[in-house]
C-alpha positions as CSV (number, residue, x, y, z in Angstrom):
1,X,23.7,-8.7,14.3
2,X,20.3,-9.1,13.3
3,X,18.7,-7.1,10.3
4,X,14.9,-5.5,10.2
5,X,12.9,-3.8,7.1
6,X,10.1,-1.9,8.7
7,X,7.1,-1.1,5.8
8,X,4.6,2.3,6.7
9,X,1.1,1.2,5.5
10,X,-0.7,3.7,3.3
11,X,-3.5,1.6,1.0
12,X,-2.1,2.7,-2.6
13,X,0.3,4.9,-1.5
14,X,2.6,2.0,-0.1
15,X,3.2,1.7,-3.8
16,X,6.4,3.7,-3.1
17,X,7.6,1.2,-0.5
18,X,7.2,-1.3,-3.4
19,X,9.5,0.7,-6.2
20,X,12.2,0.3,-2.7
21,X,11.5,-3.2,-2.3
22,X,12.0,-4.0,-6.2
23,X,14.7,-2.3,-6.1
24,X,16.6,-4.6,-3.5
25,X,15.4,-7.2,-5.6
26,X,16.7,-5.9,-8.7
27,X,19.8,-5.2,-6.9
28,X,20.5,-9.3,-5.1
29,X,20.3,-7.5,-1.9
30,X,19.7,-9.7,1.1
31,X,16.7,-10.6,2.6
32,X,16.2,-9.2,6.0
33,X,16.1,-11.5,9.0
34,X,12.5,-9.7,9.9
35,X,10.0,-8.2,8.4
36,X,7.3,-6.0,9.7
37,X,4.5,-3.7,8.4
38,X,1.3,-2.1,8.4
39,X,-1.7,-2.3,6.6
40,X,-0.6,-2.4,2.6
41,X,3.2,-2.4,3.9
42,X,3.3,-5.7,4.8
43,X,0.2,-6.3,2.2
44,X,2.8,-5.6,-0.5
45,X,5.7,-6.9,1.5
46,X,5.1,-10.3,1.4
47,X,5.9,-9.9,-3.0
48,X,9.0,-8.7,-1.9
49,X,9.8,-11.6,0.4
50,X,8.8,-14.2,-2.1
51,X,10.9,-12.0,-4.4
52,X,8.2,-11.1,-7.0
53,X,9.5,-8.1,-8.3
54,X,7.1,-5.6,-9.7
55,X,4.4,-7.6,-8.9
56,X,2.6,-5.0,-6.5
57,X,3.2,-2.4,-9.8
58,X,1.6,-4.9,-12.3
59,X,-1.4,-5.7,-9.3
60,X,-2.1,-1.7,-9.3
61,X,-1.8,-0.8,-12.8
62,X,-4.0,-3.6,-13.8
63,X,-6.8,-3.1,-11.2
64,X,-6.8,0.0,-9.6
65,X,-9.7,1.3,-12.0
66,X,-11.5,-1.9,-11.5
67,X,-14.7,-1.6,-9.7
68,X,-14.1,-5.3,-8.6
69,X,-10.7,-3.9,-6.6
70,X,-11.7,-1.0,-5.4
71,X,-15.0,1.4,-5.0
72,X,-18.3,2.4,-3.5
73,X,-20.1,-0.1,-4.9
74,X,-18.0,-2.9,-2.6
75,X,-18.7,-0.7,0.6
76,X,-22.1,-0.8,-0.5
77,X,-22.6,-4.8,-0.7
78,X,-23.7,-6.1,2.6
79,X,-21.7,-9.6,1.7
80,X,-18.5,-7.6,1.3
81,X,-19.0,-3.6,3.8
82,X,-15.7,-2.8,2.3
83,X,-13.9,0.1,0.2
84,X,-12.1,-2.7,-1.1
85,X,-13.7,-6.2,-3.3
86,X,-12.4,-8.2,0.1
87,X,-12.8,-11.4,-2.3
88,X,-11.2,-10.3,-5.5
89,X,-8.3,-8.7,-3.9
90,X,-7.3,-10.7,-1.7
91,X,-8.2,-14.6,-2.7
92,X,-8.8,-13.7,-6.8
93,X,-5.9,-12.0,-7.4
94,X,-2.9,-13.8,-5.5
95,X,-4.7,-17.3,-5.9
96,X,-5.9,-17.0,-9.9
97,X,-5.0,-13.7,-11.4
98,X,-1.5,-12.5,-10.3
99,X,-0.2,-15.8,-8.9
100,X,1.7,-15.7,-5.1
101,X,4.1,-17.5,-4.8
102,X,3.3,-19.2,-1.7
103,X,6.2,-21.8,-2.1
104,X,8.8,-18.8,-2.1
105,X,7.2,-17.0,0.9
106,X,7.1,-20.2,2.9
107,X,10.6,-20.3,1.9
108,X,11.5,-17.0,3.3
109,X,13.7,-18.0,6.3
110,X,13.3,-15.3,8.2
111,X,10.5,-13.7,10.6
112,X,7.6,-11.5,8.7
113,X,4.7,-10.1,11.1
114,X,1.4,-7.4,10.6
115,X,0.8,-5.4,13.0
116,X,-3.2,-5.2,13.4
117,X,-4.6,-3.3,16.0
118,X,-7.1,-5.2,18.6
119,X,-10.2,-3.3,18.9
120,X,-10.9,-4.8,22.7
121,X,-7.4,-2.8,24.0
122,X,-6.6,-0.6,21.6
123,X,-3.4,-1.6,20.8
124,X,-0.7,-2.8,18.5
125,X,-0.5,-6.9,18.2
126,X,2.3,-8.2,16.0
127,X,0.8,-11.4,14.2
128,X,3.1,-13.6,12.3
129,X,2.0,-13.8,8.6
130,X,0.6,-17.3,8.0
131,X,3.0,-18.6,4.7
132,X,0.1,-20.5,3.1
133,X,-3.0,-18.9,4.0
134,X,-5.0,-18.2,0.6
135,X,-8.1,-16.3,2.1
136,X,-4.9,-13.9,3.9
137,X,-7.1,-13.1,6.8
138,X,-4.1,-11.9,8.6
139,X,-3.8,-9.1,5.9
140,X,-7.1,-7.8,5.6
141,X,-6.6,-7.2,8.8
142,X,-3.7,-5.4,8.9
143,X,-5.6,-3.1,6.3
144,X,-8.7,-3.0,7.3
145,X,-9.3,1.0,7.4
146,X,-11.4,2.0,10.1
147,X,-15.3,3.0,8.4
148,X,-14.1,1.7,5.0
149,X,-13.6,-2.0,6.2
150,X,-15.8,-4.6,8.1
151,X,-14.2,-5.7,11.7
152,X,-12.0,-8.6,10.7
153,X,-12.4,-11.7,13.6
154,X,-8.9,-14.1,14.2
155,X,-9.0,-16.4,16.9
156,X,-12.3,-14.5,18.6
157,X,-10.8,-11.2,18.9
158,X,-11.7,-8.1,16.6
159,X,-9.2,-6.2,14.8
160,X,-8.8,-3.2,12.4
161,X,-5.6,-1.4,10.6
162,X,-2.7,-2.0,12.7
163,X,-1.7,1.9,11.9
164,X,-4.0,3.0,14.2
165,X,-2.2,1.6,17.2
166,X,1.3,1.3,16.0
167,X,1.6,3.2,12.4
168,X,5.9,3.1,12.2
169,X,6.7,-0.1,14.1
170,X,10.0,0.3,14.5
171,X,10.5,0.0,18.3
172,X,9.0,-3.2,17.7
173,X,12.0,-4.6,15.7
174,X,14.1,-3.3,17.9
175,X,11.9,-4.8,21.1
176,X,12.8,-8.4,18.9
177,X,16.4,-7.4,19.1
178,X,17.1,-6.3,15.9
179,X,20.2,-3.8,15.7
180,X,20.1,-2.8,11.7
181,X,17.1,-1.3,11.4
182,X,16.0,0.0,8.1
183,X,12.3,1.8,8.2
184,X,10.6,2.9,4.5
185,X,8.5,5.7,4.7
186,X,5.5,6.2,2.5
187,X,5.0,10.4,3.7
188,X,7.9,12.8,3.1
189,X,9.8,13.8,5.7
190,X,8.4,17.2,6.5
191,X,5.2,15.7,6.1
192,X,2.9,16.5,10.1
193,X,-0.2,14.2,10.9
194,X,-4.0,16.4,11.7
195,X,-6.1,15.5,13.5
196,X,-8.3,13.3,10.9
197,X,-11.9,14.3,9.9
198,X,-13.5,11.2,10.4
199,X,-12.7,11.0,14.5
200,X,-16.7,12.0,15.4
201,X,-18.1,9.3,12.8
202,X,-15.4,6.8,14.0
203,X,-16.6,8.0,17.7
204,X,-20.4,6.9,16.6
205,X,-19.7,3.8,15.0
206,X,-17.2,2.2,17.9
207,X,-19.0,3.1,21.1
208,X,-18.1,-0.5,22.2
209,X,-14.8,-0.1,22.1
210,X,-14.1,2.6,24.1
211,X,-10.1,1.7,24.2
212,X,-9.6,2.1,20.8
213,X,-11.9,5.6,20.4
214,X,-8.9,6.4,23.0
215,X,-6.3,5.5,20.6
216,X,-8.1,6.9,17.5
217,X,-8.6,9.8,19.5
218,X,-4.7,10.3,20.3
219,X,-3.6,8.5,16.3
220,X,-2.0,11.9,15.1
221,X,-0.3,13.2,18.4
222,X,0.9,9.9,18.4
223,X,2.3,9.2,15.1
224,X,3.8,12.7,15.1
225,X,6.0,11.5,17.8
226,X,6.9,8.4,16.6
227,X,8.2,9.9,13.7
228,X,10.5,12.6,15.8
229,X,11.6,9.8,17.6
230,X,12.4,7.8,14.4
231,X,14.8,10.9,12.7
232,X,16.6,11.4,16.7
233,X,17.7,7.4,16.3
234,X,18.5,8.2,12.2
235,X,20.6,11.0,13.5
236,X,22.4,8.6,15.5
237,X,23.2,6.0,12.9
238,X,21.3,3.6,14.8
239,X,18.2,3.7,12.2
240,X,18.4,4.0,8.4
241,X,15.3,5.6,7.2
242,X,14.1,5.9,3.5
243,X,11.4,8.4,2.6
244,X,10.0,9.6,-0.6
245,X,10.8,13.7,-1.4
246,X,7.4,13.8,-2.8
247,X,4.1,12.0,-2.9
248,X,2.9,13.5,-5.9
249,X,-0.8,14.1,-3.7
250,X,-1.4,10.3,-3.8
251,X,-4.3,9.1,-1.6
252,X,-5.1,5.9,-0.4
253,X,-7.5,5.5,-2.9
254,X,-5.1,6.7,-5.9
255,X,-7.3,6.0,-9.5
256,X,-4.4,7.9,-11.7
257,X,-2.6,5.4,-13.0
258,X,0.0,7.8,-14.0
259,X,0.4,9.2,-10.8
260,X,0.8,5.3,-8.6
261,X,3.8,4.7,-12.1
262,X,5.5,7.7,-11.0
263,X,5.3,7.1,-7.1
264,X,6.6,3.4,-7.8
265,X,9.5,5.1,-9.9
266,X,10.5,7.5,-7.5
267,X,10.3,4.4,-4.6
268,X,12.6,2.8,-7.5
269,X,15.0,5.2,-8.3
270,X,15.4,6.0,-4.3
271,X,15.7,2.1,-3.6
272,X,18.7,1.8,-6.7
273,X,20.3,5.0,-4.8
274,X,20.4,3.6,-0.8
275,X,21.0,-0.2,-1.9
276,X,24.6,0.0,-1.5
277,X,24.7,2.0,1.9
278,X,21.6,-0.4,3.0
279,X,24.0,-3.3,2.0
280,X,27.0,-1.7,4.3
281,X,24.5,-0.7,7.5
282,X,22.9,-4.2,7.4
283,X,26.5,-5.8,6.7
284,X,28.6,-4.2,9.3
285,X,30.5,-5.7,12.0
């Protein structure tokens, strides 16, 4: 028997994967044996694994409305091309402001991979998650949302948001022989993927990459799937899925701090109500 906790990405939305993840903290439930996500999934994931509860919460409520985190201003500086203050978020903050524990990650004995998405082929890679790597390269990669983030380089090769490949990577945990598989969404259930807006400007800027226009091109018909797939194997018993009933009209780019509380609550509350029937599925014989 091995035991998975899959994370959906979502920028600030994750936050309701977090409320889950605190949660099974709060609640002495085991570790899993892997752990994989996307974009801010496994970007908050790793708190969880080095069992800082509430630490994504306290990250978000104290910098979601600084212009340092997150804004137009950061896109704008030709040192950073990014949504997000690449710098402050993700060397500042873990390394001086709201300490990682690296120590306790490293400690983690199990597996925790990203899934970025290789720009070259167009598809999913699943990249371990360096325990002691300060700049976190690994996960800016992971969330590095296609027109709001540079092209992030590791080992040559250029990458961008694993979601766009692989958004719900649960056949991966299952590919690494995992047979207790719990996913955490961060959309409701009833919740159908468009077409997105962007898909001509994305078209312009990645005329190089002609394999991942492809997969940009084919993102929604492709998720839509994934997640139909996903509620067959939860019908089953063979998956256990948690998703949140509502997202309260969160973005990726949430400001309200209100709004990010009440999404972490109702990830919370949701986590407090599965933990004993998570505890059974990844406990049974």
């Amino acid at each position: 028997m091995k035991t998975a906790l899959v994370l959906e990405g979502g920028a600030l939305r994750t936050i309701y994967s977090s409320g889950v993840c605190d949660a099974f903290l709060d609640g002495e439930l085991p570790l899993p044996d892997y752990t994989l996500g996307v974009s801010a999934g496994i970007a908050y994931g790793v708190s969880y694994l080095s069992r800082q509860s509430r630490r994504n919460l306290q990250l978000i409520c104290h910098y979601a409305n600084d212009k340092r985190y997150m804004g137009f201003r950061n896109l704008a500086d030709p040192r950073n091309r990014s949504y997000f203050g690449l710098r402050f978020a993700y060397e500042t903050i873990p390394n001086e402001l709201i300490p990682f524990d690296y120590d306790a990650f490293a400690a983690y004995p199990g597996r925790a991979e990203a899934v970025l998405t290789n720009l070259n082929t167009g598809e999913a890679e699943y990249l371990p998650v360096p325990r002691r790597d300060s700049p976190n390269l690994h996960l800016q990669a992971t969330c590095a949302i296609p027109l709001m983030f540079p092209i992030i380089r590791i080992g040559g090769q250029p990458y961008l948001d694993g979601g766009c490949a692989d958004a719900i990577p649960w056949r991966r945990a299952f590919h690494e022989g995992c047979d207790r598989v719990v996913v955490v969404l961060t959309r409701e259930r009833d919740y159908y993927k468009k077409p997105g807006r962007s898909d001509q400007a994305i078209g312009r800027a990645f005329k190089k990459y002609p394999y991942f226009q492809e997969t940009m091109r084919t993102r929604s018909e492709r998720y839509n799937a994934c997640r139909e797939a996903l509620f067959d194997l939860e019908r089953q018993g063979r998956v256990l899925v948690i998703a949140p009933r509502d997202t309260l009209g969160c973005s990726r780019t949430e400001k309200n701090l209100d709004t990010l509380r009440r999404l972490w609550q109702e990830g919370y509350f949701d986590g407090r109500r599965e933990i004993e029937r998570v505890r059974e599925f990844w406990t049974a014989e």
